[in-house]
N, C-alpha and C positions, 0 to 999 in steps of 0.2 A: 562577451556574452553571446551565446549563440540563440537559433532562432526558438527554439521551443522554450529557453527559459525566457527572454523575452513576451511568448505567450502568456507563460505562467504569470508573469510579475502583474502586467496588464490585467490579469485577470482577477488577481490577489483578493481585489475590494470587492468583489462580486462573487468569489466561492464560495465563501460563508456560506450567504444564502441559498444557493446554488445545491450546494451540499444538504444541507437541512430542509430543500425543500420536501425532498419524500419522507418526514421525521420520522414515521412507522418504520421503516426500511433500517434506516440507521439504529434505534432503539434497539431495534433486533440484532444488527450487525454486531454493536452493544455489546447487549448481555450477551450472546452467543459466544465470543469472544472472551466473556470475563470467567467465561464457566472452564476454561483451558488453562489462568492464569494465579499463578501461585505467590505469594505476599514477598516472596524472595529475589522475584524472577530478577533478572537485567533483562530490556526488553528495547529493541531496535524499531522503531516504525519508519517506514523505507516511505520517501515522498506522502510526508504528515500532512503536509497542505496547512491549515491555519488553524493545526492543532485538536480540530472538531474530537478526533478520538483519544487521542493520548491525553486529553487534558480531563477526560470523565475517566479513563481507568489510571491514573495517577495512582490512587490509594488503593490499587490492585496488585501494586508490584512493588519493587524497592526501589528501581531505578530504570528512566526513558532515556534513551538517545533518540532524539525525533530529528529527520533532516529532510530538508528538501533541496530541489535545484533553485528555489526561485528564494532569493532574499528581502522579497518581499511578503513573502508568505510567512516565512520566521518570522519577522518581525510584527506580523498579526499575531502568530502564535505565541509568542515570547508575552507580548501585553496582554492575550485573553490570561495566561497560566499564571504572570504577575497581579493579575484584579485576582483570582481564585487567591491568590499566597501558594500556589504551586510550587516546591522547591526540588522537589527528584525528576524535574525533566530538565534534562541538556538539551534545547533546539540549538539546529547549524545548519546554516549554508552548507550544503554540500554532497558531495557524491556517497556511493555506498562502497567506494573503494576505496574511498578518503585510509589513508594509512593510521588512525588515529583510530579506529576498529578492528581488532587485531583476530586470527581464528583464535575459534573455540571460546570465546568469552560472553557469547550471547545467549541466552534461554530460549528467548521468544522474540522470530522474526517478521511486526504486522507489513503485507505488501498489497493495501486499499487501493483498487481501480487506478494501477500503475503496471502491472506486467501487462498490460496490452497498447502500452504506448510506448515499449522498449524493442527496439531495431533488433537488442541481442539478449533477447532473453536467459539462453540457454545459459551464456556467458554471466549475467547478474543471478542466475538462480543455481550457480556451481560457486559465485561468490557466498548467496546466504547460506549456502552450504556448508562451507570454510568459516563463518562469522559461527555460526552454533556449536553450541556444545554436542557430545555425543547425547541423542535423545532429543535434542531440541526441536522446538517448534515453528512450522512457517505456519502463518495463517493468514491468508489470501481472502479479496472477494474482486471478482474478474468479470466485467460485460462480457460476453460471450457474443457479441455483435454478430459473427457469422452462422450464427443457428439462424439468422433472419439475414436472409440475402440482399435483399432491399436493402435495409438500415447499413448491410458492410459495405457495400456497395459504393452508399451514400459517404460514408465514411472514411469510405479512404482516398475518394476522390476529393473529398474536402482537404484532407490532406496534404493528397497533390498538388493540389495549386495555393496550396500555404496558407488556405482560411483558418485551417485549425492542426494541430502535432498531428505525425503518420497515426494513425489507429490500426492496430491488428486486429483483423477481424476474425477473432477466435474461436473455434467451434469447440465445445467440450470435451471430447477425446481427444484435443490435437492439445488443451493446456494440461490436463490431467500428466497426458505421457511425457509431453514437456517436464513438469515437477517430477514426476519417475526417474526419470533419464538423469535426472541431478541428483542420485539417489537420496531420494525419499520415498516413504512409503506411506499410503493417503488413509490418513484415518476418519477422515469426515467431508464427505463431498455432498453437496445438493445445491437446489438456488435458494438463493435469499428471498427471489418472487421471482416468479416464472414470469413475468410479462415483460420484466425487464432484462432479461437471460444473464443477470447478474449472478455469478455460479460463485460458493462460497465452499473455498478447502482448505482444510485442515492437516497440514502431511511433516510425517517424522522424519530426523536424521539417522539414516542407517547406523 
């Protein structure tokens, strides 16, 4: 077990709340989301955390693969979506290389306030690239920490000295062209709330 999942695991019993503390935020993130997603889909959620969203658009699609690193997070996830009687999500342990995901089989790929705590981004977003169908969808919502200098700052230094996983501190053109570069093309960018520079995009497979 290395050191960020570690973090996660530690963290697991406190995200929940964590997560739902701005409930507004999420509602939105939500519906926003649901208005992309088709009764048919198969639908990847890249580091699910403890289910908060895949276990509300469940009845939005046909089929979840939700994963994260931390297997303690699954296993929050796994008993919220067993009290619902949830039956079309597969939570798992695991990475988004996991060979058990194969290209071209996925519709829709959610990637929640997780592309800025990846080392290789570039590399995991030419993965969910390869994971989609032709046409498919990534739908992202990303802190944008580096539109505020301070807060990256603050952030990455925490980082460095192992209080908390690296944070990239993203500026909005620098993630936008990143999702580019992996060819896709952006069909809905804005922020979810501007105070929090949490920037939500929506971008297609070439």
């Amino acid at each position: 077990m290395n050191k960020t999942e570690r973090f996660w695991d530690k963290t697991a019993s406190q995200y929940n709340q964590i997560e739902q503390k701005d409930q507004d935020t999420y509602l939105h993130l939500i519906q926003r989301t649901k208005s992309h997603l088709n009764q048919n889909d198969v639908l990847l959620d890249y580091g699910c955390g403890t289910g908060l969203i895949a276990n509300e658009i469940a009845a939005d699609v046909q089929t979840i693969h939700a994963i994260d690193i931390s297997s303690n997070m699954i296993a929050i996830a796994e008993k919220k979506a067993n009290e619902r009687n949830l039956t079309n999500i597969n939570y798992a342990h695991a990475v988004i290389f996991d060979e058990r995901y194969t290209k071209g089989s996925i519709d829709v790929v959610l990637a929640f306030h997780v592309l800025h705590l990846l080392e290789d981004e570039h590399i995991v977003l030419q993965r969910i690239n390869e994971l989609l169908k032709p046409g498919g969808l990534l739908i992202s919502a990303t802190p944008c920490v580096g539109e505020k200098l301070l807060l990256g700052q603050l952030l990455s230094f925490a980082g460095k000295i192992g209080v908390m996983p690296s944070i990239k501190a993203f500026k909005i053109p620098h993630l936008v062209e990143a999702i580019k570069k992996a060819n896709f093309s952006i069909v809905e960018a804005d922020y979810l709330r501007k105070s929090s520079q949490e920037y939500f995009i929506v971008a297609r497979k070439h």
